[in-house]
Wavefront OBJ file of the C-alpha trace (Angstrom):
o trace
v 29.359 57.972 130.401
v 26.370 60.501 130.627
v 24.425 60.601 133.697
v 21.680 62.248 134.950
v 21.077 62.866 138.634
v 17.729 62.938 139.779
v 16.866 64.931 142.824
v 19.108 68.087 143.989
v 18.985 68.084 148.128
v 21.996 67.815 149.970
v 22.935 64.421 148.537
v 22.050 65.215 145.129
v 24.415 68.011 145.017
v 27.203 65.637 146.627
v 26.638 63.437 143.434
v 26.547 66.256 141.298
v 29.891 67.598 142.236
v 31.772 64.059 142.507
v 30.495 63.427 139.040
v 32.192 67.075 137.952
v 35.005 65.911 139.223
v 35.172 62.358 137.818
v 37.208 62.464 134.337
v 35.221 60.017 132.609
v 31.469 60.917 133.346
v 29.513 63.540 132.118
v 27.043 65.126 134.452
v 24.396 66.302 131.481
v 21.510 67.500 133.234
v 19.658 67.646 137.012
v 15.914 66.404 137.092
v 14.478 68.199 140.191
v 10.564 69.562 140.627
v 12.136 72.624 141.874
v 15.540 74.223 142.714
v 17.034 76.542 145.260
v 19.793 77.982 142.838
v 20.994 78.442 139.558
v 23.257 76.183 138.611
v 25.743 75.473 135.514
v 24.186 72.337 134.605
v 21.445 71.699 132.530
v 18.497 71.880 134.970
v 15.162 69.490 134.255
v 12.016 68.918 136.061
v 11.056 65.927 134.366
v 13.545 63.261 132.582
v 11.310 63.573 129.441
v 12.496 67.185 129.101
v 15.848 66.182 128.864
v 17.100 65.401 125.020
v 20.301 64.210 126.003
v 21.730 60.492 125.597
v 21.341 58.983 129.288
v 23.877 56.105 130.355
v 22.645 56.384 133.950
v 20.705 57.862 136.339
v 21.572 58.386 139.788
v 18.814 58.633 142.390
v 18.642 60.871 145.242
v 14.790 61.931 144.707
v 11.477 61.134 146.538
v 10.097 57.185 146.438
v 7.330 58.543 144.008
v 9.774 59.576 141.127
v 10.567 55.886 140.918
v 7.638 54.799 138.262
v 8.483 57.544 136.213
v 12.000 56.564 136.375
v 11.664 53.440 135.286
v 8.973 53.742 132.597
v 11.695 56.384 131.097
v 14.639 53.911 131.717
v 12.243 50.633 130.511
v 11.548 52.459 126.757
v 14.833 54.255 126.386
v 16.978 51.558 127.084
v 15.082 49.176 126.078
v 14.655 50.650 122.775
v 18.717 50.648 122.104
v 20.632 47.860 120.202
v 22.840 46.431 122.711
v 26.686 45.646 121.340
v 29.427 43.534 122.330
l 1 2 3 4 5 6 7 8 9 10 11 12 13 14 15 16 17 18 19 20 21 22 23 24 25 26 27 28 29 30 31 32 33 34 35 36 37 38 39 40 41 42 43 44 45 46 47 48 49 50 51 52 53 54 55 56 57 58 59 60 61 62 63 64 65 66 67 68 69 70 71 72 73 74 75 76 77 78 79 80 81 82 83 84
C-alpha cells in the first residue's frame, strides 16, 4: 500500500518512521509547506506535485490542508475502477 503523509512535525515524522518500518506499506512521498531537514523520502509541498499512485494519506497537517485533501482524494479516487 502507498501512502502519503501529509504534514512533517513531530507526529508526522512518528508516522513517517512507523510506516518505514511496516513491511507492507510504502511511504512514497511527504507533503509539507516547508521542512526542517533533508530527508530520504520524496519531499512535496503540495499533493498535486506528487506523481505517485496514492492508497492513503495520513494526516498530521494544519485544519486548512483538509479541502485540498479531499478535492485531491474526491478526483483521484474517484476517478479509479474499483475491483472485487
Amino acid at each position: 500500500m502507498n501512502v502519503v503523509v501529509y504534514g512533517y512535525g513531530l507526529m508526522g515524522k512518528k508516522v513517517a518512521n512507523a510506516i518505514n518500518a511496516h513491511e507492507t506499506l510504502k511511504l512514497v512521498g511527504i507533503i509539507s509547506p516547508m521542512f526542517d531537514e533533508e530527508i530520504k523520502e520524496n519531499m512535496f509541498h503540495s499533493l498535486e506535485e506528487c506523481k505517485e499512485h496514492i492508497d492513503a494519506i495520513i494526516d498530521f497537517s494544519h485544519p486548512n490542508n483538509l479541502n485540498e485533501i479531499l478535492e485531491y482524494g474526491l478526483k483521484n479516487v474517484l476517478n479509479r475502477s474499483v475491483k472485487p
